[in-house]
N, C-alpha and C positions, 0 to 999 in steps of 0.2 A: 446449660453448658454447650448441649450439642449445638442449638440456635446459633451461638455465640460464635463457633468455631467454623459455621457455614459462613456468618456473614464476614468473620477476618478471611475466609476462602475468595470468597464475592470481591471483598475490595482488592486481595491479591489482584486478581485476573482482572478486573476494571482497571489497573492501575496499569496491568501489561499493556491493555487492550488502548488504554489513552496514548501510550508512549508508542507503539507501530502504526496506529491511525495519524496522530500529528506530528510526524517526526521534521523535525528541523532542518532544512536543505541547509544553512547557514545563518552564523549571527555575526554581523559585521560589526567593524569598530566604529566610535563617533565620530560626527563627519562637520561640516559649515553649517547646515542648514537643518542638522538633526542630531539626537543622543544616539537614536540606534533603530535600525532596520532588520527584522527577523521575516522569514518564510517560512509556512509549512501547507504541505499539500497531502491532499488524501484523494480516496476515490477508487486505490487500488484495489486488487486481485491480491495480489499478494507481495511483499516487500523482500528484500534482500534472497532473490530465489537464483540456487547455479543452475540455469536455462542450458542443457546439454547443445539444443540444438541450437540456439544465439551462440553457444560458446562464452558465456559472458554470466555475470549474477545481475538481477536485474531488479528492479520495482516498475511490475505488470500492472495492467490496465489495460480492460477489456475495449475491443474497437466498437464504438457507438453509445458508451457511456460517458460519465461527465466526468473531469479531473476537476479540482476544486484549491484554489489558492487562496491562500491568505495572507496579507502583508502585513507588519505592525510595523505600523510610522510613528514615530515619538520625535518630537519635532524641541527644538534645541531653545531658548531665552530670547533670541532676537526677534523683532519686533516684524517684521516682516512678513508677509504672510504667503502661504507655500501652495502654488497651484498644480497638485500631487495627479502625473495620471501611471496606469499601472496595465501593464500589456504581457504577452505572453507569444513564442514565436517556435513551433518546433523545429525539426534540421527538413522537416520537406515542403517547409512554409517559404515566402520570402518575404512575406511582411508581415508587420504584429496584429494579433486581435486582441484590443482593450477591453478593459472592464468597461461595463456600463456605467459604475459608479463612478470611475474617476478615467477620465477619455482626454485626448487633445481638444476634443472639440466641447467638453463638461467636465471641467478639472473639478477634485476634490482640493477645496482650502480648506489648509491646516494653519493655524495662529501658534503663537506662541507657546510652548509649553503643553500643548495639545498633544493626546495620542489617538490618532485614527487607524481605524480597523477596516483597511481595504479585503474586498471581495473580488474574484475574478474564477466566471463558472465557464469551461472551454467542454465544447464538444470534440470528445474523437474519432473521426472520421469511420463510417465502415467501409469495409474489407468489399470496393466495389471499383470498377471505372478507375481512376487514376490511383486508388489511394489500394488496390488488389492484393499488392503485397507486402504492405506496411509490417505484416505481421513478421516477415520470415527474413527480418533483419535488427538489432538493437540500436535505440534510437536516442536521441538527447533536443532536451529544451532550453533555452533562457524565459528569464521573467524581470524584465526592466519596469524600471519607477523614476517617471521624470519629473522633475520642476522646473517647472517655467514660467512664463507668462499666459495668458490663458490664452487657448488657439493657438501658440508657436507651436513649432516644429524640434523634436531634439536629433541634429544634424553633427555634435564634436564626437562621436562614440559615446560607449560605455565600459566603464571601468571593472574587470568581474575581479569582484570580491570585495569592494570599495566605491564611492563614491566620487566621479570625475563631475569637478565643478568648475565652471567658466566664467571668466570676466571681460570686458571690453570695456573700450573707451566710447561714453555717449559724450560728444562735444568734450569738456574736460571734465567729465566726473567718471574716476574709474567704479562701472558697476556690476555689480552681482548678478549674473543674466540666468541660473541658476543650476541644477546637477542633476544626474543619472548615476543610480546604483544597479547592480546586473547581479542576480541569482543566476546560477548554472546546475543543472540535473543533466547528471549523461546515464547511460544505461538504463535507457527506460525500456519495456520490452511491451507491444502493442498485439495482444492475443487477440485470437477467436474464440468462438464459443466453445469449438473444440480444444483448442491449446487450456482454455482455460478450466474445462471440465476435467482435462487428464489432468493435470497439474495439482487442482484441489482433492481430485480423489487421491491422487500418488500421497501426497501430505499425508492425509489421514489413513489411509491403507499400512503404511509404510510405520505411521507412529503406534496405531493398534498392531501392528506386528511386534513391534518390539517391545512394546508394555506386555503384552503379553509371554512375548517369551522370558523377557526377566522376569516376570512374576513367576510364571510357571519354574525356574529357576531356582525361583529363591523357598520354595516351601519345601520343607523336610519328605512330607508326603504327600505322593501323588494322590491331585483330586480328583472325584470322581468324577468321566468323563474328558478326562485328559488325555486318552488315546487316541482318540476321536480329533481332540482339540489340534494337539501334533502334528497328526496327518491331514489335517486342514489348514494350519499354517504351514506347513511343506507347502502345501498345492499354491496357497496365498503368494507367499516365496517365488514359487515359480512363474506367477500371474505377474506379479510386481516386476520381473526382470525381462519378460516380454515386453511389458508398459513401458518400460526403460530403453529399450532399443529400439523399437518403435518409434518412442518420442525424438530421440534422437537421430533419426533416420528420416524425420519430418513428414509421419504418418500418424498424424494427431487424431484422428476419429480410432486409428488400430488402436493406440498408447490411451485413450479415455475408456473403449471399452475393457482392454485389458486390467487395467487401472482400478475398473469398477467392480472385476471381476474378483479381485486382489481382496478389494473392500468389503466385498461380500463373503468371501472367504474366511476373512478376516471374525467379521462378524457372527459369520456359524460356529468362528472356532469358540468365541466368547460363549455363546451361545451354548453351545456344549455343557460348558462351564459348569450353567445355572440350573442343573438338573433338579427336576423335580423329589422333595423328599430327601434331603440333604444337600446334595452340591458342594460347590465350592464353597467355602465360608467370606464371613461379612470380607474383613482383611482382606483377603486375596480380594476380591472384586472391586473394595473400594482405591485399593491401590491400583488397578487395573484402570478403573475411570480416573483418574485425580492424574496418574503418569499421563493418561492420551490428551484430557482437557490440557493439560499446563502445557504440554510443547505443543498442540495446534493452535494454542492463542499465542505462546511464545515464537510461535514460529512465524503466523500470518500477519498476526495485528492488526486482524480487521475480524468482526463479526462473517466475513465471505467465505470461513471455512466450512460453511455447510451446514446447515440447523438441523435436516434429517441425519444426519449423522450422529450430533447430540440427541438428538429425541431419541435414537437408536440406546444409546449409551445409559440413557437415563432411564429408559424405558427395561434395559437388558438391569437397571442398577435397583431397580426397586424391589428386590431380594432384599436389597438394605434396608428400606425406610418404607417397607408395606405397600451521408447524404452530400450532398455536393458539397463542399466549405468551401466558401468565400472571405479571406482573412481581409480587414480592415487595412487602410494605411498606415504607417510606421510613424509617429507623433516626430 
């Protein structure tokens, strides 16, 4: 039974963890030359976050890791065949970088009733030379998918949120020259190592705060080692609101160690808890873990909220169970 109720836990959080890794920028309607076009991106730091200092909620990614798109092209009954290419362009670009896999210059063909699974791997610039302050402004991308002939150029626009398709007269045959659909992501937020260390300690500092104080809340009688615990999440309390202003004041190295400090705080108070020769009991503790696991996966939705920090939890739990970018041209 116990076995049985880990592994419905596992699939919980696998099932969180699928849905904030690949969430869906958009699903368009069916177009001329297709059933339907989906995106989703990953690669972040952390998703849906209100950035004090952007002033804005944002899905972060660190500067000098890789963003990661995916396109699903599902290509519609006509007979024709779709020379698919697939690019990406943020707001301090001014022309796109393609995939490798499907380029102006190496389109990917798509036939009939086909569904192809475009890739497109973008590096994000670090925090150097032109690209210095990327970080300390919110930022937005598109991600365009043309068709056309192989090697043209797609010169009529693109249509965001649909597909703009074009026809001309060759001699007297009106033909199919073919279309551009356009994904749009805004509020993207471009960290540092620092914006990004405060950021994932605050999450979890902030979420072991409060599990813990409801917990501590909810039992009739105080555990042993709760006085202790108290006045180390006070102090926590007070770490975390320093972290806070800090960040927000755009002194990211003060707000990550504060941050960190909160998190360790955090940590002793648990720690307390687990007193040898009684302690808290199973209940209290395993609710204590199970509250901070579910809202840091629910919150982040990506395995980036910190492994030492679970190894902390699980560890504190066994009471229980024994460069320069150069963008390509614009197809």
């Amino acid at each position: 039974m116990q076995r049985v109720q880990h592994r419905k836990f596992a699939a919980a959080i696998l099932a969180v963890l699928l849905v904030g890794i690949f969430a869906p920028v958009s699903i368009p309607k069916g177009h001329a030359d297709d059933t339907n076009e989906t995106m989703t991106s990953s690669g972040y730091v952390i998703r849906n976050h209100s950035d004090s200092y952007l002033g804005t909620t944002v899905n972060a990614i660190k500067a000098g890791s890789t963003l990661q798109i995916n396109v699903v092209f599902q290509a519609d009954s006509s007979v024709a065949p779709r020379n698919v290419s697939l690019g990406i362009k943020f707001d301090w670009m001014t022309s796109f970088a393609n995939s490798t896999m499907a380029s102006p210059q190496s389109p990917y063909t798509v036939f009939a009733n086909q569904i192809a699974y475009l890739t497109l791997s973008f590096t994000i610039p670090n925090l150097s030379g032109n690209y210095a302050g990327l970080n300390l402004n919110p930022h937005s991308f598109n991600v365009e998918v043309w068709n056309g002939a192989s090697g043209s150029t797609w010169t009529y626009g693109c249509g965001l949120g649909y597909t703009n398709e074009v026809y001309g007269y060759v001699g007297t045959v009106y033909k199919y020259l073919g279309s551009c659909h356009e994904f749009y992501a805004v509020e993207v937020g471009v960290y540092s190592d620092q914006q990004a260390s405060a950021v994932l300690a605050d999450q979890q500092a902030a979420t072991e705060i409060s599990s813990l104080q409801t917990s501590l809340h909810s039992v009739l009688q105080a555990p042993p080692g709760s006085s202790n615990a108290v006045a180390l999440l006070a102090q926590a309390s007070v770490q975390l609101s320093l972290g806070d202003t800090a960040y927000a004041n755009g002194d990211f190295n003060g707000a990550a160690t504060d941050y960190q400090n909160a998190l360790n705080d955090a940590n002793a108070a648990q720690g307390s808890l687990a007193t040898t020769g009684g302690g808290t009991d199973t209940a209290t503790l395993t609710s204590i873990w199970i509250e901070t696991v579910a809202v840091l996966f629910g919150g982040i939705g990506a395995l980036l909220v910190g492994f030492a920090g679970f190894k902390y939890l699980r560890a504190r739990s066994k009471i229980l169970s024994g460069p320069s970018y150069t963008p390509t041209g614009k197809p």
